[in-house]
N, C-alpha and C positions, 0 to 999 in steps of 0.2 A: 590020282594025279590030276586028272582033268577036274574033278571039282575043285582040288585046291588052287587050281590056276584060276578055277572062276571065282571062287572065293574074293580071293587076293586082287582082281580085277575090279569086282563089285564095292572092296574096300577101295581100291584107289580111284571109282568113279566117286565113289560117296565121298571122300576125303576130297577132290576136286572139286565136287561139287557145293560143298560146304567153303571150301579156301573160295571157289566162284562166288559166292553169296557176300560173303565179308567182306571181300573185295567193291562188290558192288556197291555195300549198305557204306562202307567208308567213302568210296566215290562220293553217295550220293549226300553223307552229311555233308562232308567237304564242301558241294556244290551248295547243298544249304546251306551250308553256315555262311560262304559267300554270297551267297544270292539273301540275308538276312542283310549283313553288315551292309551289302548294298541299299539294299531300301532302306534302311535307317539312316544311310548319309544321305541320301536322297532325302528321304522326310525331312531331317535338318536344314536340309541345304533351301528346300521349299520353305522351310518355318524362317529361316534367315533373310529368305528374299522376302515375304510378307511384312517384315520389318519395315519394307522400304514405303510401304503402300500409304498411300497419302490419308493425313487424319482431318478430316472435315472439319474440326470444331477447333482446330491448330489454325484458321486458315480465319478466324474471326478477330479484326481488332482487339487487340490488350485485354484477351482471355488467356488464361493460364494456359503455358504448353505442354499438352497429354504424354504422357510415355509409348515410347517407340515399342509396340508388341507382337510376338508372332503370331498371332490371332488374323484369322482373316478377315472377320467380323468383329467390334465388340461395341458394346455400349454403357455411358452409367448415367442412369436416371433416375429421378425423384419420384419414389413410388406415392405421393402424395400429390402432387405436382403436376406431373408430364415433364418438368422441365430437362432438358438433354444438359450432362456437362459433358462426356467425351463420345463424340462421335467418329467410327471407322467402319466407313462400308454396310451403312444400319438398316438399308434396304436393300439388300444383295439377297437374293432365295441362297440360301443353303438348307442344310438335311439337320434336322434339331435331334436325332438319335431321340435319346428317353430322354431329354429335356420337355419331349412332347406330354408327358406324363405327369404334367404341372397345369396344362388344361383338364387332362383325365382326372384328378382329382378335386380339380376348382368346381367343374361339372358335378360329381361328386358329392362335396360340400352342400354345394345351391338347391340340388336337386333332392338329394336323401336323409335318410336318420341314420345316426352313427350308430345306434342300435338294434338296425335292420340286420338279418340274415342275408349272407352273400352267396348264393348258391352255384358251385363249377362244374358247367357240362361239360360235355366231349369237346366242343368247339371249340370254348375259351380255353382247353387244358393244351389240346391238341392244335392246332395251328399256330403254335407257335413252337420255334425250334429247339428242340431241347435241351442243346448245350447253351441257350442263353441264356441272360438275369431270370432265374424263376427262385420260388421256394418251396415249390416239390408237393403242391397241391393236386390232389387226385381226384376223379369224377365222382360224383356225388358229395363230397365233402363240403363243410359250409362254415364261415367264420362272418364274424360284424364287420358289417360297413366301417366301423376304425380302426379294426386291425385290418383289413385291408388296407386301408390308406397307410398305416404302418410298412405294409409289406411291401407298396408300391414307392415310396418314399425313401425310406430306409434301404429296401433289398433290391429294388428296381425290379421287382415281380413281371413278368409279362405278361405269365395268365392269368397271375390277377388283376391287373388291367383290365385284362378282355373279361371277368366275370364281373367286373362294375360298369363297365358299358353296359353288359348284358342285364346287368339289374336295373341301372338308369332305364336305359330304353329298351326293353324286350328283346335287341339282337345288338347284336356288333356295330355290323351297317347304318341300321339305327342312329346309332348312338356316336357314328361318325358325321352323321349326316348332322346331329345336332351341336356336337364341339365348332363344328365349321361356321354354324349359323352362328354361334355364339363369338366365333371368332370376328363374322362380318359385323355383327350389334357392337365391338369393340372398337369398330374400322381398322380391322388388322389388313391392308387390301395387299400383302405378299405372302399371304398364308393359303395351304392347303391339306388338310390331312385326309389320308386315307386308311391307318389305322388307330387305334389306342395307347398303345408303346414306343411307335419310334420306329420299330425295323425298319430296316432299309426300302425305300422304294422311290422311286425317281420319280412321283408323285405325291410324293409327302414332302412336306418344304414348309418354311417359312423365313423371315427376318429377325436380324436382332431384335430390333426396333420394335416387330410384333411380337415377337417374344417377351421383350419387355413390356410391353403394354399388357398382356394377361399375366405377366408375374405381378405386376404394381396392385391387380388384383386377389392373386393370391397371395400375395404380402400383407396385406390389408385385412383379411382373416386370422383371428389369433388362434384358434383351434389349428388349421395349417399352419401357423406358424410353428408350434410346439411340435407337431408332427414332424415337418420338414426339419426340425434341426434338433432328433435324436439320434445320437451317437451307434447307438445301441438298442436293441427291443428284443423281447423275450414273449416267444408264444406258449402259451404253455398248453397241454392237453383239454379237450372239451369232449363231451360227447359227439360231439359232428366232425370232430380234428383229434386225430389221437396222439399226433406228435410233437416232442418238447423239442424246443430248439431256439435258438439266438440268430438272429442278423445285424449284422453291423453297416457301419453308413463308409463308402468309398470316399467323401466328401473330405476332401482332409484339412478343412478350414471348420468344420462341424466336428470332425471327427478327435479333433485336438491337435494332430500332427504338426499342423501350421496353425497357432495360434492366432487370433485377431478377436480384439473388443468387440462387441455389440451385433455378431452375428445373428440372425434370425431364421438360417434356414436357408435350404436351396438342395437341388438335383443334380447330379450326373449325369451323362449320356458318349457313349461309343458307339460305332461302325467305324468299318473299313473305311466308308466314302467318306463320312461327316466328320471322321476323326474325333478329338475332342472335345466336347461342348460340356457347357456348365451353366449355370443359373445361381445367384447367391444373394441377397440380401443383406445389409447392416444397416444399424442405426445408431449414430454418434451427432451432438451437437445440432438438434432438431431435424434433421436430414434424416430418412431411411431411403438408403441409396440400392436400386436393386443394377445387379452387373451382370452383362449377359456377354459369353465366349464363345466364336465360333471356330472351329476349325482350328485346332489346336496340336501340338504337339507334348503328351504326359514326361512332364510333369507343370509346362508351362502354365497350364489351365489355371491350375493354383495359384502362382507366382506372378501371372498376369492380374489375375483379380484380387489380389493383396497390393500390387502396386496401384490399380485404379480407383480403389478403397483410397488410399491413403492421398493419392491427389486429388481426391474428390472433399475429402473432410479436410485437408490440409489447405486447399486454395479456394473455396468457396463459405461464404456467411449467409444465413438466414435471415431476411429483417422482414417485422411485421410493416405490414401496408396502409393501417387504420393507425399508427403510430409516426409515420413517415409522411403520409400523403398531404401535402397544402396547394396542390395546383388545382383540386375542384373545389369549386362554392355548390356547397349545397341549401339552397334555399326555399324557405315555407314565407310567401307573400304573406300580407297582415298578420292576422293573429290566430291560425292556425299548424298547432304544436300537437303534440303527444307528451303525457305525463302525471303523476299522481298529486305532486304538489300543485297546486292553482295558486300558488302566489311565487313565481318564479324558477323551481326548478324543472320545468316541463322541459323537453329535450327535442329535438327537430324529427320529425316524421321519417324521413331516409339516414340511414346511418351505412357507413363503412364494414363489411365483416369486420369482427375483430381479431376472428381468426384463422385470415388470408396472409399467406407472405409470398417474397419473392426470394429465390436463391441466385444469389450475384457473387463475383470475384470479389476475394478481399479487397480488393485496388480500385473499386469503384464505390462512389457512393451513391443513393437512393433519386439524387437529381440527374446524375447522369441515362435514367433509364427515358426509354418514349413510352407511350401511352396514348391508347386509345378506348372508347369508350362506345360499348355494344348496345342497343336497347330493344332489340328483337331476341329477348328472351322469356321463354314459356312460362315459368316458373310463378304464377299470382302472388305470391309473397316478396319476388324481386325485381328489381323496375330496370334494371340495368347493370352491366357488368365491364370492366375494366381490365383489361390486359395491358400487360407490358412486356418490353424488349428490350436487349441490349443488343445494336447492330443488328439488326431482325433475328437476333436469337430470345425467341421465346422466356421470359424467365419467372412467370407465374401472372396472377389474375385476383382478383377481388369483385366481391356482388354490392352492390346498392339494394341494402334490405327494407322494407317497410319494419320500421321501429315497433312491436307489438310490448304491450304491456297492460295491466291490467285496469279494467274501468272503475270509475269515482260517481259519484252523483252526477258531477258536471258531463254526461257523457252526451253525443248525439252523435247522429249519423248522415251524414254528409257525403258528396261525392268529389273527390280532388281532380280539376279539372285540368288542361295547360297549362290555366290564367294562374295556378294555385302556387303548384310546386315547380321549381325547375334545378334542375342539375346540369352545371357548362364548368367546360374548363375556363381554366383563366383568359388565356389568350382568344378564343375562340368561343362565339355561342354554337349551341347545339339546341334542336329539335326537343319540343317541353315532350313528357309523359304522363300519360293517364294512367289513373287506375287508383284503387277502390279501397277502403276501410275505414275503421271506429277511430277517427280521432276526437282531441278534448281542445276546449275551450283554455287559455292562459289568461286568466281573471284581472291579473295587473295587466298585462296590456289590453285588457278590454277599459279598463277601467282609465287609463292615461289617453285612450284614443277617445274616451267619450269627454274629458277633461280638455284631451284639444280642438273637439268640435264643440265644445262649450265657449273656450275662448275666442275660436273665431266667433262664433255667432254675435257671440259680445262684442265683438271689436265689429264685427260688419252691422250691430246696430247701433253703437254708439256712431260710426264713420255714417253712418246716414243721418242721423238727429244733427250731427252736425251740419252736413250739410244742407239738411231740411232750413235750420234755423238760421244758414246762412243768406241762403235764398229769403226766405220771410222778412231780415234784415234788410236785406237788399232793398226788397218791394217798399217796406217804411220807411226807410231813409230816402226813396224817390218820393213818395207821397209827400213826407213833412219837406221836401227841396220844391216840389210843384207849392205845393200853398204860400210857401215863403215867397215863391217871386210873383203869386197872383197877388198878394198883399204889398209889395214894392211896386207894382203895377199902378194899383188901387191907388195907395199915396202919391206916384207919381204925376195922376191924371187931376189930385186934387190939387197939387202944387200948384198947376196953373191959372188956379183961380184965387180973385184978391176978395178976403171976404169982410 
């Protein structure tokens, strides 16, 4: 009797105790599901107010007006260029998640062979957290330098990351130490990394603005470009990797989700702080526009950088500069040219890039820009360089090259002095330029310039004979006037005699 009352006791503690549990676990979704839906109004509400935040490139005379985006940061720039078209907040530090991961393999690039063994110790596999972007690389295991880059691109890898630093430079730290320098050689001066990947850490930072300036160079690579904007990649077994397996790209402007023309490539990045972030590249109508998002709410990242695509190739045109430009004289005193013809088609020793432009609003034309003219450049092949602005907004540059082409008989070697060449704007002279190379002889105008000191000579000896002969007149006609009046003299004095 007494066991079954304990029985029955021990049942109704367990049955309590189970009814206690459920109770609990429902409390506490309940509480999460609330404490979820709150922070997502929250995040909204924060993505909504970002709206409001002032757009710096909005704020320049009779430029196109940018779209109002939840981004806390963004930017779109001509990865050819430098030129800025929409600017918001481009030097603000924020946290670039795995957007950072876009130096890691530009380093990468420069530094390795895509044919190299990538070898994963303990280090690279293990410090990094496991439930993050990886693709399940194990210690000892070894793949190429390009399926790496595959993996970090594509799958946003984080140990493999850290096993490409570690083959760049011998260690991690290494290899953070030289992303950094490489960042300062860019003048990125709002950057700081302190790892490979991105994870979080309150001393890892950078700007749009630097961000886009080492994307414009990893855009400019066509091997990353190809990389950076596959869909999809398939590993397949190796002796040093035994596993088959596919990664896909989260990228959904890459990935096909959201279509758009002339994409090239670009990275993803999440944390908790940095939210957001993206990196993407297109190229439409001579422009290859790279767009960088910070601080984002998913799925806006997309939808942002599809909207700034489209007013960036919608309100802005391309014009070459060496096709436009009539405000400089560039001039070669007498009759030193460059050129193969020696009877007139010799061309002038400084010439314009040909293929420098400038990116301006449809709404302006090529006279409305200002310009100024640099001549402290290193370069022995260029004497000077020209930039221009609209409203001191930056909008591209052009070089004054020394004209090279190939020598003729007529060749020597000469030194172009001040007195030689000069380059001035219209309205204003400027300071002549030296400097050094093969140019040729223009045979007709040697030949018309010796034709003109012919004629003067002629004419300045004929204008002497003349006057020589005038003179010598002169002196005779006094003579034979003295003789005539000694001889009326003579008669006169005989007159007075009766003979």
């Amino acid at each position: 009797m007494f066991s079954l009352y304990k029985y029955q006791k021990e049942k109704a503690a367990r049955f309590f105790l189970v009814l206690l549990t459920i109770t609990i676990f429902l409390c506490s979704f309940h509480v999460t599901t609330l404490t979820v839906r709150a922070t997502l109004e929250d995040l909204e509400a924060e993505m909504e107010a970002r709206k409001a935040l002032p757009i710096q490139s909005n704020d320049i005379d009779n430029w196109p007006v940018g779209p109002q985006i939840g981004a806390q940061a963004a930017i779109l720039m001509d990865a050819n260029t430098g030129v800025i078209l929409y600017s918001k907040n481009i030097h603000e530090r924020l946290y670039p998640a795995s957007t950072t991961k876009i130096m890691t393999c530009l380093l990468a690039m420069e530094e390795g062979n895509l044919d190299d063994k990538v070898d994963f110790s303990h280090d690279a596999v293990f410090s990094v957290p496991g439930d993050g972007s990886n693709m399940g690389m194990d210690v000892g295991e070894s793949i190429t330098l390009e399926e790496c880059l595959y993996g970090i691109l594509v799958g946003s890898a984080n140990e493999v990351a850290n096993a490409v630093g570690e083959y760049v430079s011998g260690s991690i730290e290494d290899f953070v130490e030289l992303i950094n320098k490489r960042a300062e050689e860019m003048v990125c001066k709002d950057t700081h990394f302190v790892n490979t990947n991105g994870l979080q850490n309150s001393d890892h930072y950078t700007s749009a603005y630097d961000l886009a300036l080492i994307s414009s160079y990893f855009f400019q690579n066509e091997m990353l470009c190809k990389i950076g904007n596959t869909a999809r990649y398939h590993f397949e077994p190796t002796s040093t990797q035994p596993d088959d397996f596919y990664l896909n790209n989260k990228h959904k402007l890459i990935n096909g989700e959201i279509p758009y023309n002339g994409i090239l490539g670009g990275k993803t990045g999440y944390t908790d702080e940095a939210r957001q972030t993206l990196v993407t590249c297109a190229e439409q109508n001579g422009m290859r526009l790279v767009c960088v998002v910070f601080k984002e709410e998913s799925p806006a990242q997309f939808t942002d950088t599809e909207e700034l695509f489209n007013y960036g190739f919608h309100n802005f045109q391309v014009m070459n500069i060496s096709e436009n430009e009539d405000r400089y004289n560039i001039e070669a005193t007498g009759f030193l040219q460059i050129g193969d013809d020696i009877f007139g088609s010799s061309k002038p020793i400084l010439a314009i890039d040909t293929n420098s432009y400038v990116i301006v609003p449809n709404v302006i034309s090529f006279s409305d820009l200002d310009s100024e003219i640099d001549y402290s450049i290193s370069d022995e092949n260029r004497v000077a360089q020209i930039r221009y602005s609209y409203h001191d907004m930056y909008v591209g540059s052009a070089y004054l090259d020394l004209v090279k082409e190939s020598g003729t008989t007529y060749e020597f070697d000469t030194n172009i002095t001040s007195t030689d060449v000069s380059v001035e704007k219209v309205e204003t002279d400027k300071n002549p330029v030296q400097t050094k190379d093969t140019i040729f002889i223009n045979v007709k105008k040697v030949l018309i310039t010796i034709l003109v000191l012919a004629a003067v000579l002629i004419f300045l000896f004929v204008f002497r004979a003349l006057l020589v002969n005038r003179k010598t007149a002169k002196r005779r006609n006094n003579r034979v006037k003295r003789k005539q009046r000694r001889r009326s003299y003579i008669r006169s004095d005989f007159d007075d005699f009766d003979f």
